[in-house]
C-alpha positions in Angstrom: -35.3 -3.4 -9.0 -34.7 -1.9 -12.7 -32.2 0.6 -13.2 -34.2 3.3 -15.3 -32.3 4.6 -18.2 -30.2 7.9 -18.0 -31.9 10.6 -19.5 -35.6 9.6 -17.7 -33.8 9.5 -14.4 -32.3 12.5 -14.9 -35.5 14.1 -15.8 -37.2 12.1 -12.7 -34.7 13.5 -10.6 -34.9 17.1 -12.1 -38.6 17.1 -11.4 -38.0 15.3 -8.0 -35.5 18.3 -6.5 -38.4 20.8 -8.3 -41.3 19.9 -6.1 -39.2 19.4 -3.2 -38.1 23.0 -3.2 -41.6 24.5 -4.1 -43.7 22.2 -1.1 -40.5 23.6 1.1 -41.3 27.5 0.0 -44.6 26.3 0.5 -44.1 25.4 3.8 -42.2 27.9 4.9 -44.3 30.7 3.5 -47.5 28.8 5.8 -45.2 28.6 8.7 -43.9 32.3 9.1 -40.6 34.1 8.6 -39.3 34.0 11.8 -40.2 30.1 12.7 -39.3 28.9 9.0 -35.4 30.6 9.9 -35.2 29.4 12.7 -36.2 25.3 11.0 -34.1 26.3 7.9 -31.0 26.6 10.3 -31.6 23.4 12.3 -32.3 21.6 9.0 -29.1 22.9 7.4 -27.1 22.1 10.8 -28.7 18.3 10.5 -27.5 18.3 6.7 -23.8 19.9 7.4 -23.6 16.8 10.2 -24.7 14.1 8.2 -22.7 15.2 5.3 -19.3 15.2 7.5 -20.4 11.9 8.8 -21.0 10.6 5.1 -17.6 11.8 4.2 -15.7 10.2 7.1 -17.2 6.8 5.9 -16.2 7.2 2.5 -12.5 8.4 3.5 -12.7 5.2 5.7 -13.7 2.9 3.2 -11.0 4.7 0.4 -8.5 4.2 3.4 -9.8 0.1 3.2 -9.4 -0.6 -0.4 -6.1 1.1 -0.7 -4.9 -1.2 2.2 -6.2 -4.3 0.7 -4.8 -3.7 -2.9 -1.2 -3.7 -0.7 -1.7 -7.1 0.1 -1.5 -8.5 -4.0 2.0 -6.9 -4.7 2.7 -4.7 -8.2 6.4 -5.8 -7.8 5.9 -9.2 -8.6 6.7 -10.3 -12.0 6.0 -14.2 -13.3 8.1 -15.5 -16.4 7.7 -18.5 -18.2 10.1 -20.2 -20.5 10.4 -22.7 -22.6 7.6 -25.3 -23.8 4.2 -24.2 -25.6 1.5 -22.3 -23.4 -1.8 -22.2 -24.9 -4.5 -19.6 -23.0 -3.9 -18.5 -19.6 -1.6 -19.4 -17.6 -2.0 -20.7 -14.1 -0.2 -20.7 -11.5 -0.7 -22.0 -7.9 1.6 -23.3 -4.6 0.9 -25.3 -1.8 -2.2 -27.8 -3.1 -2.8 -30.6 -2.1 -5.0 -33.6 -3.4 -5.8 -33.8 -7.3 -6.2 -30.8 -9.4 -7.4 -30.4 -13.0 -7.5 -27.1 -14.7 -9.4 -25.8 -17.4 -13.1 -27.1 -18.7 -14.0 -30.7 -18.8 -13.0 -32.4 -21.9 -10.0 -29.7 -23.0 -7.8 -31.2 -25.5 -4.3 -32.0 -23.8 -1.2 -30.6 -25.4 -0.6 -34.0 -27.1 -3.8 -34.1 -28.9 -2.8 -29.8 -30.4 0.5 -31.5 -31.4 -1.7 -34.1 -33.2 -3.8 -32.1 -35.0 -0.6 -30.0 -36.3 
């Protein structure tokens, strides 16, 4: 599905909220006074529990994230010296079996030195 672009689905949403509140006038004018209170409170009570429940999930899943950004410590602070880096640089512990960084075909450091 295609995201439209702002200012249409602002206006689609505009005109969205517009003919939902006239059909609900509409509505309520056919059903009566008395009856359309009395549906306008249940709706509203419907709408006041969903929206609690909508924002316990979302303190729930803010609650989540926080706790998994704890896991990858700020504290931690790499330095490298000495030698030439070139790009990014990686770091790893605990591999096992043969391991080749970067894309197929890079040129090693003793080629750069080469080419200098």
């Amino acid at each position: 599905m295609e995201v439209m672009p702002g200012r249409l689905s602002l206006w689609a949403g505009g005109l969205l909220i517009v003919a939902a509140v006239a059909g609900t006038a509409v509505y309520f004018a056919v059903l009566g006074l008395d009856r359309a209170d009395k549906l306008a409170s249940v709706v509203g009570a419907l709408a006041a529990i969903a929206g609690i429940g909508l924002t316990l999930c979302g303190m729930f899943q803010a609650r989540r994230e926080a706790s998994d950004s704890t896991i990858r410590s700020p504290a931690v602070q790499n330095v490298i010296i000495g030698g030439s880096q070139y790009g990014s640089v990686l770091q790893a512990r605990d591999i096992h079996g043969p391991v080749r960084f970067g894309a197929p075909g890079a040129p090693t450091p003793e080629s750069r030195d080469s080419d200098l």
